[in-house]
VORO-738066 format. One line per field, with one value per atom (N, C-alpha, C): x, y, z; residue in three letters; atom name. Coordinates in steps of 0.2 Angstrom, whole numbers, plus 2048, in hexadecimal, padded with zeros to 3 digits. Layout:
BEGIN
px (X;...)
py (Y;...)
pz (Z;...)
res (ALA;...)
atom (CA;...)
***
This chain:
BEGIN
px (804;800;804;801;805;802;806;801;7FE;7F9;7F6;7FC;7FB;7FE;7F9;7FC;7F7;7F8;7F9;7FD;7F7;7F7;7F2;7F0;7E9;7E5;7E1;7DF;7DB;7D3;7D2;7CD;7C7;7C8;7C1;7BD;7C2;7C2;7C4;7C8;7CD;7D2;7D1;7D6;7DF;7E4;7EA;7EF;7EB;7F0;7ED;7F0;7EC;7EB;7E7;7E4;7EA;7E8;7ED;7EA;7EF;7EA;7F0;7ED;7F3;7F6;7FC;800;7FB;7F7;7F6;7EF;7EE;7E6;7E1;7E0;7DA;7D7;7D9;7D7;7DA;7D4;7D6;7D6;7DA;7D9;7D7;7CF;7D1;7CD;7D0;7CE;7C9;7C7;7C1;7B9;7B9;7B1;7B0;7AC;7AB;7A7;7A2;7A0;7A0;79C;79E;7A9;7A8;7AF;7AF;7B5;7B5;7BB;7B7;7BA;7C4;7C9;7CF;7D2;7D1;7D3;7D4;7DB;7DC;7DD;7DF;7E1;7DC;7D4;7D1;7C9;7C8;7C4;7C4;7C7;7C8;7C3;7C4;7C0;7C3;7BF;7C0;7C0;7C4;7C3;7C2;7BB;7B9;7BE;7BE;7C2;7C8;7CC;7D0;7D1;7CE;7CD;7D4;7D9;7E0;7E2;7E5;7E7;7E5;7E0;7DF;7DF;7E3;7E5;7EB;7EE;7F5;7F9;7F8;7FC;804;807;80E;80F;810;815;81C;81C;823;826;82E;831;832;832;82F;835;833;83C;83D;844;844;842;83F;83D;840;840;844;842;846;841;841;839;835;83D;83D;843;83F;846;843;841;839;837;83A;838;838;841;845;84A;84A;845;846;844;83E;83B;840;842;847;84C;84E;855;852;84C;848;846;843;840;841;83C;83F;83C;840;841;83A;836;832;837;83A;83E;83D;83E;841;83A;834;82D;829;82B;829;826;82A;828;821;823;81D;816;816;811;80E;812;811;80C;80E;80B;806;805;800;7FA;7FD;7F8;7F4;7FA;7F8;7FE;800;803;80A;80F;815;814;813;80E;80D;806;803;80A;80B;811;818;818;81E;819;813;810;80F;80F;80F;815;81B;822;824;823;823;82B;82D;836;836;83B;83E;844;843;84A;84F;84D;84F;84C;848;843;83C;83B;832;830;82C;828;824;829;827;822;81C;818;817;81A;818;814;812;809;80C;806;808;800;803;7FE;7FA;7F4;7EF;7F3;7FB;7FD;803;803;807;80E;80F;814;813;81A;81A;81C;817;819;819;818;819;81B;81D;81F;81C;817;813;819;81A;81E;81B;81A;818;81D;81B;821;81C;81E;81B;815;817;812;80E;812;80D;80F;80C;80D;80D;810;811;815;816;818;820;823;829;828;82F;82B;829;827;828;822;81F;819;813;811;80B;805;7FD;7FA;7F8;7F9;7F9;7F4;7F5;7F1;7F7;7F4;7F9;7F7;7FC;7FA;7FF;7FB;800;804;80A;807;807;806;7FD;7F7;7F6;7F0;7EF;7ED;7ED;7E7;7E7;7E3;7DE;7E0;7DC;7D8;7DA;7D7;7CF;7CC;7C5;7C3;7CA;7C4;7C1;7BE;7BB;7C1;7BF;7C5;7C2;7C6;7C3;7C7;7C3;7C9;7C9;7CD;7CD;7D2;7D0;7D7;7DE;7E3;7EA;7EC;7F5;7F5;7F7;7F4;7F3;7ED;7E8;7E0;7E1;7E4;7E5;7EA;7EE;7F1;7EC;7E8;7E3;7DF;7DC;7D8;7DA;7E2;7E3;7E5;7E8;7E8;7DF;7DC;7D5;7D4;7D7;7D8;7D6;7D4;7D0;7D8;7D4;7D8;7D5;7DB;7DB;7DF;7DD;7E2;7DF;7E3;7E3;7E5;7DF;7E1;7E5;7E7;7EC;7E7;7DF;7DA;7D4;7CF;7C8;7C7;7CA;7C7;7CC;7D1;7D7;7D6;7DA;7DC;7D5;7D1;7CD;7D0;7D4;7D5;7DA;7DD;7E3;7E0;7D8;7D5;7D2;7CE;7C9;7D2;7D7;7DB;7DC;7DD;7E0;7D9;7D2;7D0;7CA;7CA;7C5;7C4;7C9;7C8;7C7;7C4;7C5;7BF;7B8;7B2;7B2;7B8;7B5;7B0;7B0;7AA;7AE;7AE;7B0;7AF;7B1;7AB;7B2;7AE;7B2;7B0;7B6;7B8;7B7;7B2;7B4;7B5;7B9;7BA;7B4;7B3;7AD;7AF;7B0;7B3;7B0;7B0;7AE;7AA;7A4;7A1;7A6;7A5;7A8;7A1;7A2;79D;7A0;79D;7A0;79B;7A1;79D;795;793;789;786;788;786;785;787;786;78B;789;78D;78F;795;79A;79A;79B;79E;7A4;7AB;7B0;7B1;7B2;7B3;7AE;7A9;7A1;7A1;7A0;79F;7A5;7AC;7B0;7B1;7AD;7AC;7A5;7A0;79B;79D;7A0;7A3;7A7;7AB;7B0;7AC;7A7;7A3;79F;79B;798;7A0;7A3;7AA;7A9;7AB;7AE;7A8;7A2;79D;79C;79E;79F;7A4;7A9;7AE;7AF;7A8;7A6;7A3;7A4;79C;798;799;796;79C;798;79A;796;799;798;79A;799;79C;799;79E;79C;7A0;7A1;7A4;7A3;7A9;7AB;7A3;7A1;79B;79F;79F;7A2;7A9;7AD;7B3;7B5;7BA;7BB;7C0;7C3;7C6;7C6;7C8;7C7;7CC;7D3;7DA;7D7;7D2;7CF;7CA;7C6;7C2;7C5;7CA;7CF;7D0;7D6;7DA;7D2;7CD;7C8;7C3;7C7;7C4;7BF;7C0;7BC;7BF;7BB;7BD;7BA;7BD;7BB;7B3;7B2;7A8;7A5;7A8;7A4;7A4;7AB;7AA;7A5;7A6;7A0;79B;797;790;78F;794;793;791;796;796;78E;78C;785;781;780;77C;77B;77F;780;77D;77C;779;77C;77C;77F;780;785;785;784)
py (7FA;800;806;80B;811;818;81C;822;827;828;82F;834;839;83F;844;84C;851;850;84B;84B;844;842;83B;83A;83C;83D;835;835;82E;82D;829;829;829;829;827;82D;830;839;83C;83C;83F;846;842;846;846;84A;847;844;841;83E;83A;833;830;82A;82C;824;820;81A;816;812;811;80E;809;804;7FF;7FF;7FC;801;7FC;7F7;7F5;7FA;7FD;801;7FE;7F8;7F4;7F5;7FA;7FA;801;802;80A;808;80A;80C;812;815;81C;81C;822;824;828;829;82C;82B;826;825;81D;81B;814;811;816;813;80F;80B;807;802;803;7FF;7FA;7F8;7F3;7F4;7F6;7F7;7F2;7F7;7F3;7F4;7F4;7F7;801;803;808;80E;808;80A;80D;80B;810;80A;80B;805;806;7FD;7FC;7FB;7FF;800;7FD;7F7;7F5;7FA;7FC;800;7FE;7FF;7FB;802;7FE;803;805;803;805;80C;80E;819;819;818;81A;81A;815;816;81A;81D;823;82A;82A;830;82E;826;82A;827;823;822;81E;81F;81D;818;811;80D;80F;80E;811;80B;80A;805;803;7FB;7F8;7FA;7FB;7FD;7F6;7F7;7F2;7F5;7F0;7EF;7F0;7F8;7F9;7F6;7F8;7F6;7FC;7FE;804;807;80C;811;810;812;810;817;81A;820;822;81D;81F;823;823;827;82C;82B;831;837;836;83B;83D;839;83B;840;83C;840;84A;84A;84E;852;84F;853;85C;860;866;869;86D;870;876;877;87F;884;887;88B;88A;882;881;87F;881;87E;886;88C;891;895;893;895;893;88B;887;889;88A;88D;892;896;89F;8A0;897;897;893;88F;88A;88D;892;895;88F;88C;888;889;887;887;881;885;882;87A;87B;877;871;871;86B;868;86E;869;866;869;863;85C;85E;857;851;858;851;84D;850;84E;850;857;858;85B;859;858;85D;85E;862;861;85D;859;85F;864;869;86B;868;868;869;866;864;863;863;863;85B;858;850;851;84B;849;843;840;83B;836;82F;82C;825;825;81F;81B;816;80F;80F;80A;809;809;807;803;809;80F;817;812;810;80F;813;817;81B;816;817;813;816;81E;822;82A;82B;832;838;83B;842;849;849;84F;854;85C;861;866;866;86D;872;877;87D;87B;877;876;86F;86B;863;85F;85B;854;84F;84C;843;841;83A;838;832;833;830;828;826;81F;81B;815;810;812;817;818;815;814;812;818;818;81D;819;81F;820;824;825;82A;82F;836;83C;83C;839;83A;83A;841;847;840;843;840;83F;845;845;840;840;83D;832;832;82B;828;822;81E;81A;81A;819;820;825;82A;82C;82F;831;835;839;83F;83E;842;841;841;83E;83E;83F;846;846;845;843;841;844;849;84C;84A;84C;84D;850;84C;84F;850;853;856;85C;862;868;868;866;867;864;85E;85A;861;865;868;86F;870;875;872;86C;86A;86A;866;868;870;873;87C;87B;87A;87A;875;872;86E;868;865;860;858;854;84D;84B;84B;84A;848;842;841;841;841;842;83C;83B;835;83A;834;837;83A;836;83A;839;838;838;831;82D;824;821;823;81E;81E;81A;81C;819;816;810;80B;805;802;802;807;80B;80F;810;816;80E;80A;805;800;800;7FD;803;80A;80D;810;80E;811;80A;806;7FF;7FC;7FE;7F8;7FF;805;80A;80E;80D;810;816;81B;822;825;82C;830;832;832;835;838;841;843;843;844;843;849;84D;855;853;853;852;859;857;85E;85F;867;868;869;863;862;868;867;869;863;864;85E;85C;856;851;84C;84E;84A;843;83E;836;835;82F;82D;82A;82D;82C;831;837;83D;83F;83C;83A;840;844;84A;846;847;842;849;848;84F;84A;84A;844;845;84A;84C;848;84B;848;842;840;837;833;835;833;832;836;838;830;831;82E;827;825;81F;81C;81F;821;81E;822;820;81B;819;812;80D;80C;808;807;80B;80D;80B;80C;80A;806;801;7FC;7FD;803;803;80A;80C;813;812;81A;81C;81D;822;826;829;82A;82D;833;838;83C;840;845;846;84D;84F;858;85C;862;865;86B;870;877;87B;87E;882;889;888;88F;88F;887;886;880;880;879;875;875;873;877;872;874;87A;879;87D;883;885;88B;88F;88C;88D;88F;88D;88F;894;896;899;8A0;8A0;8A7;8A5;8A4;8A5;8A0;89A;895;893;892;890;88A;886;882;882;886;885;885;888;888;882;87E;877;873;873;86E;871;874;876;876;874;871;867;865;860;85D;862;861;861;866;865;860;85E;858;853;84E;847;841;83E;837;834;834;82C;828)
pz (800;800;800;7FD;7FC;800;802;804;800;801;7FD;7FC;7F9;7F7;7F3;7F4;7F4;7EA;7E6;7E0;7DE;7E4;7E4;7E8;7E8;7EF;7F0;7F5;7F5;7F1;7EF;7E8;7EB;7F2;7F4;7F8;7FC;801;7FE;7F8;7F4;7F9;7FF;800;802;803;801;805;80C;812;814;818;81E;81A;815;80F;80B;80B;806;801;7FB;7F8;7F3;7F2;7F0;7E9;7E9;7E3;7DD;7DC;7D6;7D5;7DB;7D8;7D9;7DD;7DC;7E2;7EA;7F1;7F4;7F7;7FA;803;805;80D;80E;80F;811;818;81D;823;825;81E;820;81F;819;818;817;81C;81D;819;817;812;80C;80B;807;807;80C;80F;815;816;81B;821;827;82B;82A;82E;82E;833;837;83E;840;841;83F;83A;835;82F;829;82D;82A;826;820;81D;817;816;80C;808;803;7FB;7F6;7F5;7ED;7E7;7E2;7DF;7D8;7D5;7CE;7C9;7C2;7BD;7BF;7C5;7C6;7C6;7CB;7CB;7CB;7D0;7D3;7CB;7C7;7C1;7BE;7BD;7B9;7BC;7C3;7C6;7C6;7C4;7C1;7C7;7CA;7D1;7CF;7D2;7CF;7D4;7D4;7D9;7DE;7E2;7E3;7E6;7E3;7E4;7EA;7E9;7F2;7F5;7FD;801;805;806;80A;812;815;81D;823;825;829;82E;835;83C;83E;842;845;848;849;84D;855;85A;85E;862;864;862;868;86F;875;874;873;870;86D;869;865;867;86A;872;876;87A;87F;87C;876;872;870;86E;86C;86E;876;87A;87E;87B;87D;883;886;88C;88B;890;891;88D;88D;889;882;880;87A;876;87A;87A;878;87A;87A;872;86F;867;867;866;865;867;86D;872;870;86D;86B;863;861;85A;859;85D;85F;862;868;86C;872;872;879;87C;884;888;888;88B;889;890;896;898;897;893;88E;889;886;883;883;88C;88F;890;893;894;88F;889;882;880;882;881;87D;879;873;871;86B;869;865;861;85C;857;853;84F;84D;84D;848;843;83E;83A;83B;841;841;848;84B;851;853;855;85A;85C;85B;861;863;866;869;869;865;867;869;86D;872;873;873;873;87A;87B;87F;885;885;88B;88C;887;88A;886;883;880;879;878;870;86C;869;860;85B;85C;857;858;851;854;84D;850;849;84A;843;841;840;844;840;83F;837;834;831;831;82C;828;824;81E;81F;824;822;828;829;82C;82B;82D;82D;832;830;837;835;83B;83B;837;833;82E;834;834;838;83E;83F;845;844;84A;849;84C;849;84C;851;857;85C;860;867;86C;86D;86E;86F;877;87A;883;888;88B;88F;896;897;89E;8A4;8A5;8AC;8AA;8A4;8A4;8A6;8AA;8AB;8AB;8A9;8A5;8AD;8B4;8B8;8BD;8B8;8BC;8BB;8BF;8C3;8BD;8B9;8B6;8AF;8AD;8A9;8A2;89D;898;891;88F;887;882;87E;878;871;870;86A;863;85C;859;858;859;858;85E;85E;867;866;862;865;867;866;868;86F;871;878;87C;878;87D;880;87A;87D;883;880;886;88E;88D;894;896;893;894;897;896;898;8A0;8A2;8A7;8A6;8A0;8A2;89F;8A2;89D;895;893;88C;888;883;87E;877;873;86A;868;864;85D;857;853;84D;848;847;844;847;843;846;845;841;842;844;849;84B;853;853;85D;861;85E;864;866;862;867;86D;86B;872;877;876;87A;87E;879;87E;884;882;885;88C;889;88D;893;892;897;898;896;896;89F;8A1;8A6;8AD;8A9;8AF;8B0;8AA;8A9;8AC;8A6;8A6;8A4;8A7;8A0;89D;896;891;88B;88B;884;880;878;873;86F;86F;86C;865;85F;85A;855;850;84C;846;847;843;83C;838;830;82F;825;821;81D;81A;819;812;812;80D;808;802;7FE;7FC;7FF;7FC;7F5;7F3;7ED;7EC;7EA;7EC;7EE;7EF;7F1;7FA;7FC;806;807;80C;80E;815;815;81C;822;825;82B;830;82C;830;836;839;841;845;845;847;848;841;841;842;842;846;84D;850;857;858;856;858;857;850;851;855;859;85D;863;865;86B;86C;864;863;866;863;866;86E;870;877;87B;87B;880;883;881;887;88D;88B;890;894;894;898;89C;8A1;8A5;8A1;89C;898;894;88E;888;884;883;87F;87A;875;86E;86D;86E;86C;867;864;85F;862;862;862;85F;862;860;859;852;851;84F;850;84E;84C;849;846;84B;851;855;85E;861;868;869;866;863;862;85F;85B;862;861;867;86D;870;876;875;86F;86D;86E;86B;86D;86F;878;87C;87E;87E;880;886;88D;895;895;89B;89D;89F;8A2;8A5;89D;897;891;88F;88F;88E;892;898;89C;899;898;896;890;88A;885;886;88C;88C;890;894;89C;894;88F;88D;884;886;880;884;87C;87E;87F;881;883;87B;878;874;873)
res (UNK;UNK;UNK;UNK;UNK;UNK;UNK;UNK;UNK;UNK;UNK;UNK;UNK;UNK;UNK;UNK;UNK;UNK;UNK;UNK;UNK;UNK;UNK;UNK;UNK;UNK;UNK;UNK;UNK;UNK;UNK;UNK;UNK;UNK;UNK;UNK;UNK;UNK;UNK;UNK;UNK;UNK;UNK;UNK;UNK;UNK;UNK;UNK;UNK;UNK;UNK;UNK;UNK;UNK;UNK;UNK;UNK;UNK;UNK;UNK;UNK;UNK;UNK;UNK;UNK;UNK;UNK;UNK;UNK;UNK;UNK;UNK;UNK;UNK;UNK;UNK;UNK;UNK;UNK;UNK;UNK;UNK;UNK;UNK;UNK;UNK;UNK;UNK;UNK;UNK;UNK;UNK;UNK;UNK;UNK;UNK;UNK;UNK;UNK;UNK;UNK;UNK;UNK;UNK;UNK;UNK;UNK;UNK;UNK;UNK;UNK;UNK;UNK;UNK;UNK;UNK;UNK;UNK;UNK;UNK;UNK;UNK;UNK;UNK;UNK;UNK;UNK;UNK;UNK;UNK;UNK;UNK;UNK;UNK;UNK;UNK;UNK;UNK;UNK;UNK;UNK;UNK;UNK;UNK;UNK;UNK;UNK;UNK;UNK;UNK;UNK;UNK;UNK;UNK;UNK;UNK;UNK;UNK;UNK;UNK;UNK;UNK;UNK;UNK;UNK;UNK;UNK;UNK;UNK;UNK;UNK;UNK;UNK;UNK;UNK;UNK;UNK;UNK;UNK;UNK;UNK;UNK;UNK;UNK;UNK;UNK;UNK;UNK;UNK;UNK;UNK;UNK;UNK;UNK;UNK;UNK;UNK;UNK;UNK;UNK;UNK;UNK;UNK;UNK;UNK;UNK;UNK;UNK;UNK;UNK;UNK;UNK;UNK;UNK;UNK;UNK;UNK;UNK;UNK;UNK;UNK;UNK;UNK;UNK;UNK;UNK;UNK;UNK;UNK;UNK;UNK;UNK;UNK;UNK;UNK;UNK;UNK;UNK;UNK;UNK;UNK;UNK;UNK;UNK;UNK;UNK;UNK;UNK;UNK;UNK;UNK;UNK;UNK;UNK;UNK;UNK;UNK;UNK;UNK;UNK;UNK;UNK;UNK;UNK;UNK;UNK;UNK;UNK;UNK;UNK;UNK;UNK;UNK;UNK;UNK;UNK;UNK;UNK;UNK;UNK;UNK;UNK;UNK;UNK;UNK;UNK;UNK;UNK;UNK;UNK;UNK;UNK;UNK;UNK;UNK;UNK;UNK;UNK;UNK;UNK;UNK;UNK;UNK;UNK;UNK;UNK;UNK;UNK;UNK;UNK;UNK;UNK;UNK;UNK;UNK;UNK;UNK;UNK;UNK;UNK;UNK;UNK;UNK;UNK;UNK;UNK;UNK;UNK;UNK;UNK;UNK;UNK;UNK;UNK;UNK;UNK;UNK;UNK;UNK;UNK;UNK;UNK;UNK;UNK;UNK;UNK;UNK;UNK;UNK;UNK;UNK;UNK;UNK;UNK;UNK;UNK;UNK;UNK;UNK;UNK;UNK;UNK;UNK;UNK;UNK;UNK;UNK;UNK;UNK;UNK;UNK;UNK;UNK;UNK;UNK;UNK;UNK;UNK;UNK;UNK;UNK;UNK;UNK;UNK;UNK;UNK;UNK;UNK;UNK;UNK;UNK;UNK;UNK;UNK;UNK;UNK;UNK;UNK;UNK;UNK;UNK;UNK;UNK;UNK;UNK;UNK;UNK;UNK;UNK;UNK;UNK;UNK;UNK;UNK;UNK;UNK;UNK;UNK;UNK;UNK;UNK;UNK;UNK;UNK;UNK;UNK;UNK;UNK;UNK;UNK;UNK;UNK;UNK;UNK;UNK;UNK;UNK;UNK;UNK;UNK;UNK;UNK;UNK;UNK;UNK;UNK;UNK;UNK;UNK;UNK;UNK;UNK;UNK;UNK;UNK;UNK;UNK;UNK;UNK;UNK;UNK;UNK;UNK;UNK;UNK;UNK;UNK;UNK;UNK;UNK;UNK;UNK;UNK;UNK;UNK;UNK;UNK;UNK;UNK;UNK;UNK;UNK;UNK;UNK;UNK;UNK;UNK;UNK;UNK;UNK;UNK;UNK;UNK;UNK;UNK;UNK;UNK;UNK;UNK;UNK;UNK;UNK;UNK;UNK;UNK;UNK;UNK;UNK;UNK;UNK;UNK;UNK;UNK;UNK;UNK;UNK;UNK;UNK;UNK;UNK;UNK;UNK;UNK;UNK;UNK;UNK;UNK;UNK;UNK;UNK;UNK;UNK;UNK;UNK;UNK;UNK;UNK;UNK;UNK;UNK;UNK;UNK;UNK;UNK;UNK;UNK;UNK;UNK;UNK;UNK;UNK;UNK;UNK;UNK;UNK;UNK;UNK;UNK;UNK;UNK;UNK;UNK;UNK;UNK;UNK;UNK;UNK;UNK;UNK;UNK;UNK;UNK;UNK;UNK;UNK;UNK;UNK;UNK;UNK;UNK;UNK;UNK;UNK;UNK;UNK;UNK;UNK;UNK;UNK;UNK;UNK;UNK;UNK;UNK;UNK;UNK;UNK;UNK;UNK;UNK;UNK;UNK;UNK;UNK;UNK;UNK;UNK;UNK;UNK;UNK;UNK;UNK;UNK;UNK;UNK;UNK;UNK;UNK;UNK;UNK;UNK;UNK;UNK;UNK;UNK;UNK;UNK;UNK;UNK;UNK;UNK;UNK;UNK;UNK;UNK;UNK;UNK;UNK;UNK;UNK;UNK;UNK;UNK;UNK;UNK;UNK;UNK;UNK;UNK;UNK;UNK;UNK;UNK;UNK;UNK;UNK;UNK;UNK;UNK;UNK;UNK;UNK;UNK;UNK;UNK;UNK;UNK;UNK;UNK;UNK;UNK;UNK;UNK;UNK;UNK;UNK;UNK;UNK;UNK;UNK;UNK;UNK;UNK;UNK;UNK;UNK;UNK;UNK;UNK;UNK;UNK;UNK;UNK;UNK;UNK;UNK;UNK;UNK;UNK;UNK;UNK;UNK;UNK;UNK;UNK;UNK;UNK;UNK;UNK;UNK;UNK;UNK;UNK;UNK;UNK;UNK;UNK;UNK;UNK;UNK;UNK;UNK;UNK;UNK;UNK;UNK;UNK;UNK;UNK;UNK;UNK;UNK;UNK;UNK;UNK;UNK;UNK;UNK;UNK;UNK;UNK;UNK;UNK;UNK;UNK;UNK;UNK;UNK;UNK;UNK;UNK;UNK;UNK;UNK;UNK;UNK;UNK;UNK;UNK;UNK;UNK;UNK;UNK;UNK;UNK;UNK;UNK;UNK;UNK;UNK;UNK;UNK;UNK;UNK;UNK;UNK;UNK;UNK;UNK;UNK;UNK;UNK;UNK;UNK;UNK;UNK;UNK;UNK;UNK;UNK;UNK;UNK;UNK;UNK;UNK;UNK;UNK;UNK;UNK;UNK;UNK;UNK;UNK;UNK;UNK;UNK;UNK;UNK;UNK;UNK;UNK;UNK;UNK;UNK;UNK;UNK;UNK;UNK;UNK;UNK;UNK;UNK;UNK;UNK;UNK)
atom (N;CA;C;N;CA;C;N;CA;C;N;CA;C;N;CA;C;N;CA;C;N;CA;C;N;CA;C;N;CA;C;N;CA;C;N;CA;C;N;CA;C;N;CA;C;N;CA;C;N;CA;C;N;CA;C;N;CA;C;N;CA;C;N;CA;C;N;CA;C;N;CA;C;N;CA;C;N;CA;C;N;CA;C;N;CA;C;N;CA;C;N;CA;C;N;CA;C;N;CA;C;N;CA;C;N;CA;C;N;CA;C;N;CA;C;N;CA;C;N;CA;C;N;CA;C;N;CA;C;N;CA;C;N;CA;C;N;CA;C;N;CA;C;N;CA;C;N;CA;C;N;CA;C;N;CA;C;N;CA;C;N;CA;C;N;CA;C;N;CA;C;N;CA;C;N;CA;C;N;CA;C;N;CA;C;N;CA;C;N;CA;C;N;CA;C;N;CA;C;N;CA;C;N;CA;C;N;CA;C;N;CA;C;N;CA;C;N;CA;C;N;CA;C;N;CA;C;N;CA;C;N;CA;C;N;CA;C;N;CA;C;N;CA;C;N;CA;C;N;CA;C;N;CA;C;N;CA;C;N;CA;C;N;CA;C;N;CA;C;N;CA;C;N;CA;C;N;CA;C;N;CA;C;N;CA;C;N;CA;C;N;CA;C;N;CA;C;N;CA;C;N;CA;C;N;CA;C;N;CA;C;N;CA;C;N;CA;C;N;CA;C;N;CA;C;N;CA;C;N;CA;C;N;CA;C;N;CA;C;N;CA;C;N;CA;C;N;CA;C;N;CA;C;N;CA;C;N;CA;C;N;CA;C;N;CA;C;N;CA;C;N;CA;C;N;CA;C;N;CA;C;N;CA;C;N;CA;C;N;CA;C;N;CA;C;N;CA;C;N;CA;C;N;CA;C;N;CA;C;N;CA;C;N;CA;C;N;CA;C;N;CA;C;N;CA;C;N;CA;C;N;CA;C;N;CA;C;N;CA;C;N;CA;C;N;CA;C;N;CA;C;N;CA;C;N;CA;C;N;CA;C;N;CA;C;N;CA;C;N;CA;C;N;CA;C;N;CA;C;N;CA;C;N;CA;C;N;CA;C;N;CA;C;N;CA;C;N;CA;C;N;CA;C;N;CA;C;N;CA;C;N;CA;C;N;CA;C;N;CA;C;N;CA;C;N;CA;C;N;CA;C;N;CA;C;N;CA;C;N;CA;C;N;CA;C;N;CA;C;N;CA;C;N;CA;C;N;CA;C;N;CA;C;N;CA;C;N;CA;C;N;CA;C;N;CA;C;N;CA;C;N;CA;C;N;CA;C;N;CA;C;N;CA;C;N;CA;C;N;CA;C;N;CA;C;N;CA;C;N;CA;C;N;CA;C;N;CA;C;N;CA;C;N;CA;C;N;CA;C;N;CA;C;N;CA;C;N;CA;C;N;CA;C;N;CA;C;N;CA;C;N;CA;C;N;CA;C;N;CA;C;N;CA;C;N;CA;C;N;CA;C;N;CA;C;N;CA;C;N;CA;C;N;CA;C;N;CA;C;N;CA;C;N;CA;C;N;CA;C;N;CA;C;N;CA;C;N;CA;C;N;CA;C;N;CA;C;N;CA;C;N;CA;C;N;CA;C;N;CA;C;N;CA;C;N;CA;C;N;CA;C;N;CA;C;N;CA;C;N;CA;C;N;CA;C;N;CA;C;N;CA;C;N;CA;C;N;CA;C;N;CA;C;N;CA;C;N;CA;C;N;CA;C;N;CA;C;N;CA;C;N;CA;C;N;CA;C;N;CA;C;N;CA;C;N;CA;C;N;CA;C;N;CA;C;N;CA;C;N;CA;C;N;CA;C;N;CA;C;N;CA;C;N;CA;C;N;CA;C;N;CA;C;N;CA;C;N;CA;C;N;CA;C;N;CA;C;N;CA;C;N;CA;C;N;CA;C;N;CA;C;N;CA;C;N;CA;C;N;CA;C;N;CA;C;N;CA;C;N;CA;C;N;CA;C;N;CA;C;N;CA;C;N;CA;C;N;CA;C;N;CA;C;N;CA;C;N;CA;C;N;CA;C;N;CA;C;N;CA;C;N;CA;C;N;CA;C;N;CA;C;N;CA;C;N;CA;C;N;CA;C;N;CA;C;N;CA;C;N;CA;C)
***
């Protein structure tokens, strides 16, 4: 399987990150419309693709590599890791607190902005890179959970779950406990591992997309319905669940950044409905 690119977007969201689709053209991964696909874990849900669409956008094979082994990340953190001073930029331009992003572990190669993602069991198996103009993630990662660590998996408080870890670090700048998935359909079964055997309440921060038309005319809204199905999963392994969206924003990030508090949140959450 091969990655999307913004030269060869995926055939199915047509959009240019996250989905993969197999070098003969004959199968898409993509992460964001289930529809008419088949659940694959994290990875998102596979489309058989008649006519071969990929071939006629052109998708170029790229020569097989040979199989490294993963790097070993928990390293690459430590080696990486920056100091509140060396944290400060970041903060300035993010607009969330230098703070949260000690708690996230956050690095700096020289190039790019480390995040750290860690499994059900707080082991990192991965590491997201943000630069200027784009992200991806270090080769060999796996998508992961973005989690601070203060945040522990036997604790009392209530636990929200949003996209990415600058929206996690607003949340906690807002005090609450909180971790980030890599997008909107990843990061269940590390959430049901990491909080299963503790029956949290937990709401889910979803982001307010832009709609998305799939093949058939269905207007998708990704955030949203990533959220819900996110909570469909997890129910077995709560007190309660809920699923709310930034009133007026496309992320929690935004929303904070003008002027969203804490009491706004609860009251966003008292009056949501149970999923």
């Amino acid at each position: 399987m091969q990655r999307v690119t913004k030269d060869n977007p995926c055939p199915i969201c047509e959009k240019p990150d996250w989905c993969l689709v197999s070098e003969d053209g004959s199968v898409a991964i993509c992460q964001r419309v289930s529809e008419g696909g088949k659940k694959v874990g994290d990875a998102g849900w596979l489309h058989r693709l008649t006519g071969n669409p990929v071939q006629a956008r052109k998708y170029r094979p790229r020569p097989k590599e040979q199989q490294q082994p993963a790097p070993d990340f928990f390293k690459l953190v430590e080696k990486y890791r920056q100091s509140e001073t060396g944290l400060a930029w970041l903060s300035k331009d993010l607009g969330v607190s230098v703070a949260s992003l000690v708690q996230l572990q956050v690095g700096f190669d020289g190039k790019g902005w480390l995040f750290p993602m860690r499994d059900g069991y707080n082991k990192i198996v991965g590491i997201r890179v943000r630069m200027k103009n784009k992200k991806f993630a270090v080769k060999g990662s796996k998508n992961a959970l973005f989690r601070p660590v203060r945040v522990k998996a036997e604790s009392d408080n209530m636990l929200f779950i949003c996209e990415g870890p600058t929206d996690t670090a607003a949340l906690l700048d807002l005090g609450f406990d909180a971790i980030g998935r890599a997008s909107c359909n990843t990061g269940a079964e590390h959430i049901k591992t990491m909080t299963g055997q503790f029956n949290r309440t937990i709401v889910i921060m979803a982001d307010t997309d832009a709609p998305t038309t799939l093949p058939g005319g269905r207007v998708c809204y990704p955030g949203i319905e990533g959220g819900l199905r996110l909570a469909k999963e997890l129910k077995g392994c709560t007190q309660s669940i809920r699923v709310i969206k930034p009133p007026n924003y496309k992320d929690i990030r935004l929303w904070y950044r003008n002027g969203a508090t804490k009491a706004m949140v609860l009251a966003l959450v008292e009056n949501s409905r149970f999923a």
